[in-house]
Backbone as numpy.savetxt, mean C-alpha at the origin, in Angstrom:
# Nx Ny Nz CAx CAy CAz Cx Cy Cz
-38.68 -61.71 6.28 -38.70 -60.96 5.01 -39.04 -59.49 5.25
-40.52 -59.13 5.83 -40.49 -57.62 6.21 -39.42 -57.48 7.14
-39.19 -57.78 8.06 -37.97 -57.12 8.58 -36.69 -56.77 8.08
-36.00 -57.99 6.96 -34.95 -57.62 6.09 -35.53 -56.30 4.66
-36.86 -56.34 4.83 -37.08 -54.79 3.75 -36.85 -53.63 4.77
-37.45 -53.96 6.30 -37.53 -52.50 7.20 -36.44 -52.21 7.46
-35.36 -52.82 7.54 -33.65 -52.83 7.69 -33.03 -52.20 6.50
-33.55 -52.44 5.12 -33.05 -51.48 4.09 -33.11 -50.32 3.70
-35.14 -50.25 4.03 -35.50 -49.19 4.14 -34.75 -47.99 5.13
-34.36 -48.44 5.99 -33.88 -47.53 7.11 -32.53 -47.20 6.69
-31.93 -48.09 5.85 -30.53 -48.21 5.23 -30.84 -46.68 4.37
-31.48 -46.38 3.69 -31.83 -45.60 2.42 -31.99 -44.38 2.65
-32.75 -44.67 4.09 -33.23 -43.40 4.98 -32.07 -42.71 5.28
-31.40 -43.05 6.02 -29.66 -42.48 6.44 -29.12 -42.42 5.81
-28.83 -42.69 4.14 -28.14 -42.36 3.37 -28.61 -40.81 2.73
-29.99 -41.08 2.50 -30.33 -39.75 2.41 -30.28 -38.64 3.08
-30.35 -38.90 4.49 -30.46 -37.65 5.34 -28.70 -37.09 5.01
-28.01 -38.17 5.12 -26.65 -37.76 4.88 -26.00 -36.74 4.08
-26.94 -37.65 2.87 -26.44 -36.73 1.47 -27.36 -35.33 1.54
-28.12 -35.16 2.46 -28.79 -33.71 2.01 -28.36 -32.85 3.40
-27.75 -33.63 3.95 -26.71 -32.61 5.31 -25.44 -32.16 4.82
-24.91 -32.94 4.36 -23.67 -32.60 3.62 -23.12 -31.19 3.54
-24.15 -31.00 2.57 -23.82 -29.35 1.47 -23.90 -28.10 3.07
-25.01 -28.84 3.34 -24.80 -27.64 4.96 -23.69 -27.47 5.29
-23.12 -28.38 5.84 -22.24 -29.03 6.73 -20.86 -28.50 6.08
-20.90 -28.60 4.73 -19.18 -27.60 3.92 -19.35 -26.60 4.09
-21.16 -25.76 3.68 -21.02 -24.61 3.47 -20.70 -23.94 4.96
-20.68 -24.74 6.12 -20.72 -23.96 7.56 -19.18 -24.13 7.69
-18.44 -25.11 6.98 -17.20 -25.37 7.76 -15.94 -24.50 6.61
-16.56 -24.13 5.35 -16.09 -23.57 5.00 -15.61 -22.04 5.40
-14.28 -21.81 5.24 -13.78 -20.49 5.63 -13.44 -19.61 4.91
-14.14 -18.23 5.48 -13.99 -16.91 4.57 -12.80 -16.85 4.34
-12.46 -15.90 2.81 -11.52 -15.99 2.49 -11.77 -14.42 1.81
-10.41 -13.93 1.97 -10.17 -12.08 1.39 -9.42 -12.59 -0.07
-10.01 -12.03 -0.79 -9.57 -12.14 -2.18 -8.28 -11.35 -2.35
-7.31 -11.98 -3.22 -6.18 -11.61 -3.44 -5.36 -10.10 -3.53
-6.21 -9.84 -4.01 -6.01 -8.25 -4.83 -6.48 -7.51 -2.89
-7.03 -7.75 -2.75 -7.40 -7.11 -1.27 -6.19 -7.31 -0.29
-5.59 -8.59 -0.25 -4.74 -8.59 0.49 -3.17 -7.75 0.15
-3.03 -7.96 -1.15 -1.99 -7.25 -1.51 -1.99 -5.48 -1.46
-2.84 -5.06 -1.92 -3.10 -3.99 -1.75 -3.02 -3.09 -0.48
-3.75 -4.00 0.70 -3.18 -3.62 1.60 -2.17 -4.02 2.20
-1.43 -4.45 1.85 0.51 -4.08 1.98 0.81 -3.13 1.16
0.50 -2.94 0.11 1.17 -2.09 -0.10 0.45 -0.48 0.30
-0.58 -0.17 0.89 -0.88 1.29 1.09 -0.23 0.97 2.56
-0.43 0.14 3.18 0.53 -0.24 4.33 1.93 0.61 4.56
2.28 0.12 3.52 4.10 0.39 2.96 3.86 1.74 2.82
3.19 2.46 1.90 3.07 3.62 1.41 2.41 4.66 2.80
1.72 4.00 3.44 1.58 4.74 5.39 2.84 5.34 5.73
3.55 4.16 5.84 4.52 3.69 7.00 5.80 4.92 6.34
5.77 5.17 4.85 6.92 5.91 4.47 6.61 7.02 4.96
5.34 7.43 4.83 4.90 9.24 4.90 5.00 9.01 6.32
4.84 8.26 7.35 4.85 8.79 8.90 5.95 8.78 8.93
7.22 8.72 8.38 8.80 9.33 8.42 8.65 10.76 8.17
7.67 11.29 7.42 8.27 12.32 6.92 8.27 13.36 8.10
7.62 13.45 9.23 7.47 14.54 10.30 9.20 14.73 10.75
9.83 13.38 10.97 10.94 13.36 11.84 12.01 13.95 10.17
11.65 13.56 8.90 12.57 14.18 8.37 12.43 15.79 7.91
10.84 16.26 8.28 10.62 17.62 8.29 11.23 18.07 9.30
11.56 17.80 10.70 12.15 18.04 12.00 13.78 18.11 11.02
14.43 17.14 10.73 15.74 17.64 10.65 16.30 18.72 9.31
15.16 18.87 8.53 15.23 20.00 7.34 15.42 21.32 8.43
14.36 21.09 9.19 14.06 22.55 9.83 15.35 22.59 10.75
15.72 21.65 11.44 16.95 22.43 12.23 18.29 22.64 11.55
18.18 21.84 10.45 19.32 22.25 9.25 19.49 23.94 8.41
18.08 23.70 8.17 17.75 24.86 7.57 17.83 24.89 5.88
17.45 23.45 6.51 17.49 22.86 4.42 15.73 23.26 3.82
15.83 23.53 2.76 14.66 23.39 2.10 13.64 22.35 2.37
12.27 22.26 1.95 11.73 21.24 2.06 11.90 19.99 0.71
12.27 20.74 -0.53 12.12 20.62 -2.04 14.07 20.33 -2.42
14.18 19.04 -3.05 15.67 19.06 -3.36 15.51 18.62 -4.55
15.27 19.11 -5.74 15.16 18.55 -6.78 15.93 17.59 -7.87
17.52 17.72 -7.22 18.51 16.99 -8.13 18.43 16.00 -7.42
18.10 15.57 -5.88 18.37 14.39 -5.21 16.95 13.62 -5.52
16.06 14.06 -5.56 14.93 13.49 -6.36 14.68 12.71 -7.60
15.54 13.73 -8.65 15.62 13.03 -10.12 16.96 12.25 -9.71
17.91 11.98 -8.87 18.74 10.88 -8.86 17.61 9.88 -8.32
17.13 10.09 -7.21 16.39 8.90 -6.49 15.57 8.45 -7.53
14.97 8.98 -7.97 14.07 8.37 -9.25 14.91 7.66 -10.38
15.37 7.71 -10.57 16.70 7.09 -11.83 16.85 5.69 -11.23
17.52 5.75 -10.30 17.97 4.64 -8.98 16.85 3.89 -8.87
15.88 4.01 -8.82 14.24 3.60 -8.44 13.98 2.49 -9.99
13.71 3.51 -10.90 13.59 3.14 -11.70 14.48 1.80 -12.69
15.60 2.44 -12.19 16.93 0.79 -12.62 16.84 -0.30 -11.79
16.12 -0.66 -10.56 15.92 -1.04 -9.45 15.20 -1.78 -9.99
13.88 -1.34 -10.21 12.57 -2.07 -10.72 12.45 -2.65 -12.08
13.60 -2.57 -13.09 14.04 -3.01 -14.28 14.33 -4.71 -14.00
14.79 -4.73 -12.51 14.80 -6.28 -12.52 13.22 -6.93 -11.97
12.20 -6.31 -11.54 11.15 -6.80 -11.89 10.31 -6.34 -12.79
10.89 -6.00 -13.79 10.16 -6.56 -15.35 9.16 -5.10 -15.05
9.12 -4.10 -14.13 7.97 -2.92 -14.17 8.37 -2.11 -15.07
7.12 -1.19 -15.40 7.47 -0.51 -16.61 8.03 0.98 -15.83
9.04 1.54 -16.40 9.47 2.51 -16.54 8.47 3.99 -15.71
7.69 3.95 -16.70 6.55 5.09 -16.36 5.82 4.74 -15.48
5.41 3.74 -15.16 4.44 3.18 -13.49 5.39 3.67 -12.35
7.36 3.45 -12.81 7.75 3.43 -11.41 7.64 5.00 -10.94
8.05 5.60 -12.23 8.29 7.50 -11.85 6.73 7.96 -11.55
5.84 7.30 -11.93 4.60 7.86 -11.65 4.76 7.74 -10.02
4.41 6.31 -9.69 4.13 6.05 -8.53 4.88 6.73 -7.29
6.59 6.95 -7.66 7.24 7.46 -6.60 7.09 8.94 -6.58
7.08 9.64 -7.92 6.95 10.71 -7.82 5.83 11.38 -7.25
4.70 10.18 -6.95 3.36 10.92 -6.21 3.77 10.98 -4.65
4.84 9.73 -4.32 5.08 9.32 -3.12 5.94 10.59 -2.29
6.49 11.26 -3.61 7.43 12.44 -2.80 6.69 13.67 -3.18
5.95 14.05 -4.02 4.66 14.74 -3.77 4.44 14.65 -2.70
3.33 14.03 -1.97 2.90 13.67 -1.09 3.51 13.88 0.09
5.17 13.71 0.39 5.94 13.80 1.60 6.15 14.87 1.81
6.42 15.76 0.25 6.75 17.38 0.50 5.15 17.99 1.11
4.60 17.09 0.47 2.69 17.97 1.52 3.12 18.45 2.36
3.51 16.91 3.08 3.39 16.90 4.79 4.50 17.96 5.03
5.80 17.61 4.73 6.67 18.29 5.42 6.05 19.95 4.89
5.72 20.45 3.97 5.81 22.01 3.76 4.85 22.54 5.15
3.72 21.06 5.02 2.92 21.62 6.20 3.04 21.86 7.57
4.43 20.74 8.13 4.75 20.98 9.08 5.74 22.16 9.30
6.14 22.73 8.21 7.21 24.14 8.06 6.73 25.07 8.28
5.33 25.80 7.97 4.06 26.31 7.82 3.56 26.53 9.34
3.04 25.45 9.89 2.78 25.53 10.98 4.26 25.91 12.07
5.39 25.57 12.10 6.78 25.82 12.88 6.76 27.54 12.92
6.94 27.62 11.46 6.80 29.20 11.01 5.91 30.06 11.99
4.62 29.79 11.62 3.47 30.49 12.58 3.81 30.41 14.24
4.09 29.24 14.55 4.36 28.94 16.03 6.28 29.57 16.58
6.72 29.65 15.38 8.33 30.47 16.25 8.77 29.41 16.22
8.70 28.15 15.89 9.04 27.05 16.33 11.25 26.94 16.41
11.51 26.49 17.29 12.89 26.68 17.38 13.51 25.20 17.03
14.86 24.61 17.43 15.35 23.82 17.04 14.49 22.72 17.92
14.67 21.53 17.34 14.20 20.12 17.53 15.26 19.56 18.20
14.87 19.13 19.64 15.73 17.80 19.90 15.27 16.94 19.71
16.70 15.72 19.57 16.54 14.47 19.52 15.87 13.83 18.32
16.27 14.67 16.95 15.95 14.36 15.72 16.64 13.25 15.12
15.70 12.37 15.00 16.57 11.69 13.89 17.70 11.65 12.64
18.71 11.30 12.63 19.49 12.00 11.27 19.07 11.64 10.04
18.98 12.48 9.38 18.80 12.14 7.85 19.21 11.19 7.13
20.20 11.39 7.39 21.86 10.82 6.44 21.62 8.84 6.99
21.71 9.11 8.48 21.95 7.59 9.14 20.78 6.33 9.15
20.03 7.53 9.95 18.29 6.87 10.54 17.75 6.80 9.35
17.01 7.96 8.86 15.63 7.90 7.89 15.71 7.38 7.14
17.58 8.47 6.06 16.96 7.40 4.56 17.46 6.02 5.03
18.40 5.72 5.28 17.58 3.69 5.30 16.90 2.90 5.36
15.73 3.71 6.47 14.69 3.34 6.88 13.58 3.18 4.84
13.68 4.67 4.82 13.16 4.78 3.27 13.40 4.04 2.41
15.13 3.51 1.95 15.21 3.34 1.26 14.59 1.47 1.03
14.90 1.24 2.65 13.95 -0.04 2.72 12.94 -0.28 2.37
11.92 0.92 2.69 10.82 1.15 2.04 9.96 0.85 0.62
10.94 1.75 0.33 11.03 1.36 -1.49 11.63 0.03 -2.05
12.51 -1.03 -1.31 12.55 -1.84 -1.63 11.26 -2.63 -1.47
10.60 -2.39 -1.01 9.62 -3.44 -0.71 8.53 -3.00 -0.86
8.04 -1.33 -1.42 7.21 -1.20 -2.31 7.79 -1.44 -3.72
8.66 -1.35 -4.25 8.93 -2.25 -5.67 8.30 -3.81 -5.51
8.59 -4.40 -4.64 7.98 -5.87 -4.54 6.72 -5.78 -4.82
6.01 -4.65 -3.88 4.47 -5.09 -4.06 3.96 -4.33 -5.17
4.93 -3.05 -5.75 4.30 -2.84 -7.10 3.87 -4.31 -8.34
5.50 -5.12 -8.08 5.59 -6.11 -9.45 3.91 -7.07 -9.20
3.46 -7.09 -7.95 2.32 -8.06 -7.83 0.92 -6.88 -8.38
0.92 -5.37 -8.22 -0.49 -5.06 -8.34 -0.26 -4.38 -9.74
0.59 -3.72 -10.31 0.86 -2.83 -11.20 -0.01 -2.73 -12.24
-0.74 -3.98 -12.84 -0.84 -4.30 -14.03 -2.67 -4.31 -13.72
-3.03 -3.51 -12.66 -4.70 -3.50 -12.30 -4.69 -2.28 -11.79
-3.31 -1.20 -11.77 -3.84 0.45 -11.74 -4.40 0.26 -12.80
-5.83 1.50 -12.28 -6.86 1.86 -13.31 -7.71 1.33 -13.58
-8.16 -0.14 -13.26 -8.99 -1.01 -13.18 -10.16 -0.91 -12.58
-11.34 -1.68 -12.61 -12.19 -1.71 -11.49 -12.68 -3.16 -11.26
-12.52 -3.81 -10.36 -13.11 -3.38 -9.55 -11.68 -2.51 -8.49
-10.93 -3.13 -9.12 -9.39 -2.50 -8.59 -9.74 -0.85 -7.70
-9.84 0.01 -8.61 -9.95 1.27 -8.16 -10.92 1.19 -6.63
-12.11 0.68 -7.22 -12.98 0.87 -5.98 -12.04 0.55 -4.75
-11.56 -0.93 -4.81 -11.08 -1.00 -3.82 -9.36 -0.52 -2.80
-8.97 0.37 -3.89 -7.88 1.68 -3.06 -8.50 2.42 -2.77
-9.79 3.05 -3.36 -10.51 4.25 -2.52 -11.35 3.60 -0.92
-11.75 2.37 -0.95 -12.19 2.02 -0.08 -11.31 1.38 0.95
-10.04 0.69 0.85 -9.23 0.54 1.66 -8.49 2.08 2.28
-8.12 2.65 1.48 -7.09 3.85 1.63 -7.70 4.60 3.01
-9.04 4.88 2.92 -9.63 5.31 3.83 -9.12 4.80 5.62
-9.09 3.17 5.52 -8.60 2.96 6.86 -7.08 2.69 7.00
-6.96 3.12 6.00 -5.15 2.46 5.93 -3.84 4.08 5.71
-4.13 4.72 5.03 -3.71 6.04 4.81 -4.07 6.82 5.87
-3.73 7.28 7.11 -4.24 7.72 8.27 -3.58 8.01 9.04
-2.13 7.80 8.89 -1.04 8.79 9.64 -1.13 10.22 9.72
-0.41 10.13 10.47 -0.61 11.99 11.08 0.06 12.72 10.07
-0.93 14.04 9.63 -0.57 14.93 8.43 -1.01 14.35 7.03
-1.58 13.42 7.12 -1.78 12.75 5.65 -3.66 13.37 5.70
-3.73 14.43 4.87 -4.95 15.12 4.31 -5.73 14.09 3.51
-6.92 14.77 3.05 -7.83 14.86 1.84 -6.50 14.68 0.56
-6.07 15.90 1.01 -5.19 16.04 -0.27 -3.68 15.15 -0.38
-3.29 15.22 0.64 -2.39 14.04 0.74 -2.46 12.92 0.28
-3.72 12.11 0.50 -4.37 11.03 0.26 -4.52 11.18 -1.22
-4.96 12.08 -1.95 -5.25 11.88 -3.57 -3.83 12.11 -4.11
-3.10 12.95 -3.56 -1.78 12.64 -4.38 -0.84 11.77 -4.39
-0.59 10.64 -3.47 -0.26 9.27 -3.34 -1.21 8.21 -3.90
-2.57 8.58 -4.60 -3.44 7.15 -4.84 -3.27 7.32 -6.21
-3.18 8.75 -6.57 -3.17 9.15 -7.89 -2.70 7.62 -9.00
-1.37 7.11 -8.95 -0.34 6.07 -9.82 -1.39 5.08 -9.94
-2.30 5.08 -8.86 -3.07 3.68 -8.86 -4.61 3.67 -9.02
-4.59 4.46 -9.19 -6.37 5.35 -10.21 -5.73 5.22 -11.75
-4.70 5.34 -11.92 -4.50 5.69 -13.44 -3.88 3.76 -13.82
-4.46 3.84 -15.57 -4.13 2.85 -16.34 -2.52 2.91 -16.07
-1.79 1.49 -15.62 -0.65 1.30 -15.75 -0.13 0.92 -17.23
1.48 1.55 -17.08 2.16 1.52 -18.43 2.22 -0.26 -18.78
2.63 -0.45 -20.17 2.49 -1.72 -20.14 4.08 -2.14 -20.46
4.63 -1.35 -20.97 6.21 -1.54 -21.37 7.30 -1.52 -20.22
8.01 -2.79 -20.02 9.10 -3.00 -18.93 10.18 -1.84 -19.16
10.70 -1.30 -17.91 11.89 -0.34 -17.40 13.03 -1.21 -18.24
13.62 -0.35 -18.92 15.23 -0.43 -19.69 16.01 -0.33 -19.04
């Protein structure tokens, strides 16, 4: 008889130790996880890197052309185009011209700056430039396909917080290509500091 109680007792014992190891035991095996909005975000300042480190090689073929840095009718076409583009994901109109128009802001930075500096230095023709026409914009226009994608996922949390905090705090390690300033940097984050439009592109 005591022995069939000391056998239960011990039964009770190990059930308990069990149940109060447990919760350890998930909370250790459980795995960190980056919250959503973090991951997306950085694809897309990713995307938004990766366009502006084109812009040196397309400041290189302005300058041996002897084109301007600034084309304003090919701009308001690209923006039109942009904007009918993103009509099939449901974005609003004014998010898309905001956002791109900071994006080519931003490119004319770089390139005026690299014109600026050529200027001062005598700088002569560029070999082995990439072409405009063939190389870059495709490269770009890829670009923008696939920042439209990652606009349709964040759009609707420009202006937000904790949202904001975290483009000023990513941007920092992610925005960091060569020629991309202080000021560079605020005129590309600009679309995504500000409240997004709420009305879909026509």
């Amino acid at each position: 008889m005591n022995r069939h109680r000391h056998w239960l007792t011990g039964l009770v014992f190990l059930a308990l130790v069990s149940c109060t190891a447990q919760p350890d035991e998930l909370e250790v095996l459980e795995p960190e996880s980056q919250p959503v909005s973090d991951v997306r975000l950085e694809k897309l300042l990713t995307l938004m890197n990766r366009r502006l480190e084109l812009m040196h090689d397309v400041a290189r073929w302005k300058w041996n052309e002897q084109k301007p840095v600034s084309d304003p009718n090919r701009e308001a076409e690209l923006l039109d185009r942009l904007v009918h583009q993103g009509a099939e994901y449901e974005l609003p109109a004014d998010t898309l011209r905001d956002f791109f128009q900071a994006q080519m802001d931003g490119s004319k930075q770089i390139q005026q700056a690299d014109f600026d500096h050529w200027k001062a230095e005598q700088q002569l023709k560029f070999e082995n430039v990439p072409d405009l026409i063939n190389d870059l914009r495709p490269k770009i226009t890829e670009l923008s396909a696939q920042l439209l994608a990652s606009l349709e996922e964040l759009h609707t949390e420009f202006g937000q917080q904790p949202f904001s905090k975290l483009v000023t705090e990513q941007a920092k390690t992610i925005l960091t290509a060569d020629g991309i300033t202080a000021e560079v940097r605020e005129t590309v984050l600009r679309p995504l500091l500000s409240p997004a439009a709420v009305e879909p592109a026509q």
